[in-house]
MARFIRO-770238 format. One line per field, with one value per residue: residue number from 1; residue in one letter; z, x, y of N, C-alpha, C in turn. Coordinates in steps of 0.001 Angstrom, whole numbers, plus 500000, padded with zeros to 6 digits. Atoms other than C-alpha are relative to their C-alpha. Example, Ala and Ser with C-alpha at 12.3 -4.5 7.8 and 13.67 -1.06 7.14 Angstrom:
2
i c(1; 2)
aa c(a; s)
nc3 c(500000; 499940)
nc1 c(500890; 499180)
nc2 c(498810; 498810)
cac3 c(507800; 507140)
cac1 c(512300; 513670)
cac2 c(495500; 498940)
cc3 c(500000; 500730)
cc1 c(500900; 499230)
cc2 c(501200; 501090)
END
This chain:
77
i c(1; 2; 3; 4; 5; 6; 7; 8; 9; 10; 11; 12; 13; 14; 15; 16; 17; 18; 19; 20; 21; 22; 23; 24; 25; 26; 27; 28; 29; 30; 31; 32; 33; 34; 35; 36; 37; 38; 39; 40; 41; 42; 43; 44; 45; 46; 47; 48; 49; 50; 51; 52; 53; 54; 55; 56; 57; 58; 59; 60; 61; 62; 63; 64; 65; 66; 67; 68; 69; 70; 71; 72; 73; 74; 75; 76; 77)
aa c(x; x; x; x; x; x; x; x; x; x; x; x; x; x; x; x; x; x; x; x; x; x; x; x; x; x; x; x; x; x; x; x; x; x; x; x; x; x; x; x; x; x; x; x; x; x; x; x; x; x; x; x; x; x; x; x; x; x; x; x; x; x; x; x; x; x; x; x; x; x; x; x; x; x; x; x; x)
nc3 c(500000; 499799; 498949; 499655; 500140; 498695; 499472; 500069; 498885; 498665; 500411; 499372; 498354; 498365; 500274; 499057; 500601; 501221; 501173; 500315; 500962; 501364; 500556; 499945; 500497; 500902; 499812; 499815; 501383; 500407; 499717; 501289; 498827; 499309; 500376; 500588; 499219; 499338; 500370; 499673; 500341; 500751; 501012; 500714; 501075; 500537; 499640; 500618; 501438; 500380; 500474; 500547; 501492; 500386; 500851; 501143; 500898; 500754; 499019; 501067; 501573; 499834; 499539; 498575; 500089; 499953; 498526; 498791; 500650; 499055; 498200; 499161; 500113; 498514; 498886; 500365; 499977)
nc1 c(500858; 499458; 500212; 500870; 501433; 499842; 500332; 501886; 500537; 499721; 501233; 501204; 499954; 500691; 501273; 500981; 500127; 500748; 498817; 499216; 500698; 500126; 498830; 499406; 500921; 499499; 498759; 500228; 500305; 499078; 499290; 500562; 499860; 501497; 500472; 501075; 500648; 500240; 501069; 501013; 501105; 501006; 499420; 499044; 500657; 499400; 498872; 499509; 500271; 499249; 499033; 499782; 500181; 498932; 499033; 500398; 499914; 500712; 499826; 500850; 499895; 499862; 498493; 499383; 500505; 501774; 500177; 499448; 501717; 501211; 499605; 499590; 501288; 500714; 499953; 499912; 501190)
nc2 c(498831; 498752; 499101; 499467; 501040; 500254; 498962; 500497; 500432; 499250; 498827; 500108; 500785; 498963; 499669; 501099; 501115; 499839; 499626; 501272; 501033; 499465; 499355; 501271; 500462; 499707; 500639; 501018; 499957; 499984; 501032; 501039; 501240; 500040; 501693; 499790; 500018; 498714; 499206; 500341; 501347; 499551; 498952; 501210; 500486; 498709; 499679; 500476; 499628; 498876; 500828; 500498; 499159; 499809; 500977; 500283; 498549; 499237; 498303; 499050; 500094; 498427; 498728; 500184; 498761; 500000; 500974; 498915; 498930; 499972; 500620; 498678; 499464; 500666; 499650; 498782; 499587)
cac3 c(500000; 499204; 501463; 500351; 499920; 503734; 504871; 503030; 505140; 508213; 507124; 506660; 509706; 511712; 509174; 510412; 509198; 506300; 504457; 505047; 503262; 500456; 500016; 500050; 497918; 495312; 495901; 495362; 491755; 490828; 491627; 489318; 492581; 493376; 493228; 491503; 494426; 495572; 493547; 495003; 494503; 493005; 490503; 489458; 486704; 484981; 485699; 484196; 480797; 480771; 480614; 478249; 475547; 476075; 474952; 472335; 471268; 470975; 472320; 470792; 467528; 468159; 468303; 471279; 470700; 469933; 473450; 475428; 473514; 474501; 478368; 478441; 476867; 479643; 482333; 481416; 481469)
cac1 c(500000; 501313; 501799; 499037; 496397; 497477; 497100; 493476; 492292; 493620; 491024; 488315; 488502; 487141; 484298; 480673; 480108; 477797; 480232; 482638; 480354; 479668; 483442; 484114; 481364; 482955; 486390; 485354; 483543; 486352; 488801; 486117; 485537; 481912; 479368; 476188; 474590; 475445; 472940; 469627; 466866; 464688; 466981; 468931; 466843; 467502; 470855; 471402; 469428; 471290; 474633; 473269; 472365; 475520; 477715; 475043; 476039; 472310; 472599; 470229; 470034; 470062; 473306; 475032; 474218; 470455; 470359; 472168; 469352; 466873; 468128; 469255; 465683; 463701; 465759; 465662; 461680)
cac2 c(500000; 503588; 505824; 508003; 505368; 504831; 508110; 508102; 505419; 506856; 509904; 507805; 505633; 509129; 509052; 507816; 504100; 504904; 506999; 504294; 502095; 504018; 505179; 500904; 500455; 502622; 501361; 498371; 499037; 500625; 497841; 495844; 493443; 494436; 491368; 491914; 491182; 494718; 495985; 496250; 493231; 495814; 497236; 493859; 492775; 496527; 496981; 493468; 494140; 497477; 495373; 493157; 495834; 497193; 494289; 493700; 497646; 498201; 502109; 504591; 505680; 510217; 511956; 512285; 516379; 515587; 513587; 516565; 519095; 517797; 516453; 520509; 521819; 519438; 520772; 524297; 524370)
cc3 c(500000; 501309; 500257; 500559; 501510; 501149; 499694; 501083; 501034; 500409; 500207; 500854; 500344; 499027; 500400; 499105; 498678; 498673; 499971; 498986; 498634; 499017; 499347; 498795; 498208; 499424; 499383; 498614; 499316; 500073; 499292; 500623; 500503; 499451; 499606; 500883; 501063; 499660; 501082; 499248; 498663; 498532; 499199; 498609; 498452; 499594; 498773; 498228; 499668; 499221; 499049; 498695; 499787; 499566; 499067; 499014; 499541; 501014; 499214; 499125; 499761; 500339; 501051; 500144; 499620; 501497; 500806; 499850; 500776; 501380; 499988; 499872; 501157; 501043; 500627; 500255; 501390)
cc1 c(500901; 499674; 498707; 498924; 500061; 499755; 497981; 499255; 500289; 498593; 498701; 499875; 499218; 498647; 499027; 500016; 499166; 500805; 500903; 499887; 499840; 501500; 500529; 499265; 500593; 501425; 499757; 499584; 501233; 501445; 499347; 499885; 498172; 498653; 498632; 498833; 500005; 499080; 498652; 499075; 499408; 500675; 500721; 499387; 500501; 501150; 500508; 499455; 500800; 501449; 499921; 499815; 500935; 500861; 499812; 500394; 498991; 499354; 498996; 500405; 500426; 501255; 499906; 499358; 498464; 499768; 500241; 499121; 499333; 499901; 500198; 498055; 499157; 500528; 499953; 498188; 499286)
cc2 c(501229; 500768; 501378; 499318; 499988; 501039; 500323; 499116; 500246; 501032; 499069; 499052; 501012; 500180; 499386; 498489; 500178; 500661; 499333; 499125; 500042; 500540; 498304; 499392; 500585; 499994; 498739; 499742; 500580; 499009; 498854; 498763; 499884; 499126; 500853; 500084; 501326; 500991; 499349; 499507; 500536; 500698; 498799; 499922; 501089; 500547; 497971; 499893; 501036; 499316; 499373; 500814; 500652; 498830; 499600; 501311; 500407; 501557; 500348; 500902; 501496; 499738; 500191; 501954; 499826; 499730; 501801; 501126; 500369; 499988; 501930; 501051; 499484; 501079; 501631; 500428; 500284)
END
């Protein structure tokens, strides 16, 4: 372990347990270690069609600038 990485957890040690969780939780996806089963029940099903339409490459069909458009027109109203 580096010496920062070591100093980091030092830091969050004094944080409450929940931000612990969530800092481990994203440690943890990033390290490409986190089990499927960390998703929640209600969201699995979603989350694994999502995955599978990505590896199939079927994304949607609008421009990446049509998408942001409209997502900025919506949020703008």
């Amino acid at each position: 372990m580096t010496e920062l990485l070591a100093k980091a957890f030092l830091l969050l040690g004094q944080m409450p347990a929940a931000a612990q969780d969530d800092i481990a939780r994203a440690l943890l996806g990033m390290a490409d270690v986190a089990d499927v089963q960390d998703i929640e029940p209600k969201h699995r099903e979603a989350v694994l069609e999502g995955l599978a339409q990505a590896e199939r490459g079927a994304f949607a069909d609008a421009s990446v600038e049509a998408t942001v458009a409209a997502a900025f027109a919506r949020a703008v109203r």
